[in-house]
C-alpha positions in Angstrom: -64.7 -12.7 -71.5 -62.9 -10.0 -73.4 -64.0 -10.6 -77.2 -62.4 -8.3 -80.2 -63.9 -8.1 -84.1 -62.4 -6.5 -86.5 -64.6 -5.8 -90.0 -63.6 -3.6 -93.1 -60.9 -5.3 -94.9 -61.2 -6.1 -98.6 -59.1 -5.9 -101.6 -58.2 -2.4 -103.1 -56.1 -1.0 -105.5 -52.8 0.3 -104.5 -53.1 4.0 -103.9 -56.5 3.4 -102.5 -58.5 3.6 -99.2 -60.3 1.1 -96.1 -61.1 1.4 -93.2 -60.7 -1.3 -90.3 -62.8 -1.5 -87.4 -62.3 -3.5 -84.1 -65.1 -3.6 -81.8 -64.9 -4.6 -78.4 -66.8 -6.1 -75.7 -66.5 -7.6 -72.4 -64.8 -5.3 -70.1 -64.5 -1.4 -69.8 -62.7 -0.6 -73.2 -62.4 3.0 -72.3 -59.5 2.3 -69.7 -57.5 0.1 -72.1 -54.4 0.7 -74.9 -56.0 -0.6 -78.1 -53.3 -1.7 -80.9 -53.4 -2.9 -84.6 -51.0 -5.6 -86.1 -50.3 -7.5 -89.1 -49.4 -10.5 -90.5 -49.0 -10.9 -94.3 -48.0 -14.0 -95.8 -44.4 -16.1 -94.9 -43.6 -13.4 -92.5 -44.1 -12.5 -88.6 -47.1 -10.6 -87.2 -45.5 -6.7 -86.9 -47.2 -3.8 -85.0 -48.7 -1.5 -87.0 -50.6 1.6 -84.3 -51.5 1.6 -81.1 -53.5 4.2 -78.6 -53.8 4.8 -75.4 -56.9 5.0 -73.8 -57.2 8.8 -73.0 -56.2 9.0 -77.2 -53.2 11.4 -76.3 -50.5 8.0 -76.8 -50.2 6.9 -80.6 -47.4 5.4 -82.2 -46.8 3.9 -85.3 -44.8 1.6 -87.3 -42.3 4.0 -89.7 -43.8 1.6 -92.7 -47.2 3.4 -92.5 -46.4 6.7 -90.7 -48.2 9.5 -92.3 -50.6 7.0 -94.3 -52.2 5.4 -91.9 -54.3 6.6 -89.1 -55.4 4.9 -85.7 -58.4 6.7 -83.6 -61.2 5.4 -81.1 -64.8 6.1 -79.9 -64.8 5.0 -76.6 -68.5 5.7 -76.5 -69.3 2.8 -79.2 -66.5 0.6 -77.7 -64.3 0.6 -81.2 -60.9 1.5 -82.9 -60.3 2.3 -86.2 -57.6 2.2 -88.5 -57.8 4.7 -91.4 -55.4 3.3 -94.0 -54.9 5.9 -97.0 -51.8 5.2 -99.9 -52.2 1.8 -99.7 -49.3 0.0 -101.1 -49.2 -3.7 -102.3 -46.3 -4.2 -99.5 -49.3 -3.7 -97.3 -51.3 -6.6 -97.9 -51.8 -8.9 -94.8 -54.4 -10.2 -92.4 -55.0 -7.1 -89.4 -55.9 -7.7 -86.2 -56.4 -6.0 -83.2 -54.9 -6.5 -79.5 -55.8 -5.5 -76.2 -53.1 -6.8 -73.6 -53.6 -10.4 -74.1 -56.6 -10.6 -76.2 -56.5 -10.8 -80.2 -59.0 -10.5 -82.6 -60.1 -13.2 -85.7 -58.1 -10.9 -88.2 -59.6 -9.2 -91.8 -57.8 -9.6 -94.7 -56.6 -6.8 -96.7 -55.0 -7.5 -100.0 -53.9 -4.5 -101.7 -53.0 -5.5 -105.8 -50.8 -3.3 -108.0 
């Protein structure tokens, strides 16, 4: 069973820093597109990265291009979402996906 947990969320300061992690386990990570969403209050989950497995496929939502930054080590089974110039427009739960799998979310509320 294909389990995904993210960690690293926490309130900051607009302007400021975090960074997200999503470990995964269960099946062979390495050969799978990992992607990062959010969901912030009243409103629908949106995409926010994603990356292919070989790391050569990224996209991003226009709302964080250039301030955010998705990567992977395949070796430790995790993605990461590097999330610099945080803005309090930004504030939601993250999660992870990997096809149909989700993980539990972190919270990030960013204040002004």
């Amino acid at each position: 069973q294909v389990q995904l947990v993210e960690s690293g969320g926490g309130l900051v300061q607009a302007g400021g820093s975090l960074r997200l992690s999503c470990a995964a386990s269960g099946r062979t990570f390495s050969r799978s597109t990992m992607g990062w969403f959010r969901q912030a209050p009243g409103k629908e989950r949106e995409f926010v990265a994603s990356m292919g497995w070989t790391g050569s496929s990224t996209y991003y939502a226009d709302s964080v291009k250039g301030r955010f930054t998705i990567s992977r080590d395949n070796a430790k089974n995790t993605v990461y979402l590097q999330m610099n110039s945080l803005k309090p427009a930004d504030t939601a739960v993250y999660s992870c996906n990997s096809a149909a799998t989700w993980g539990q979310g972190t919270h990030v509320p960013v204040s002004s």
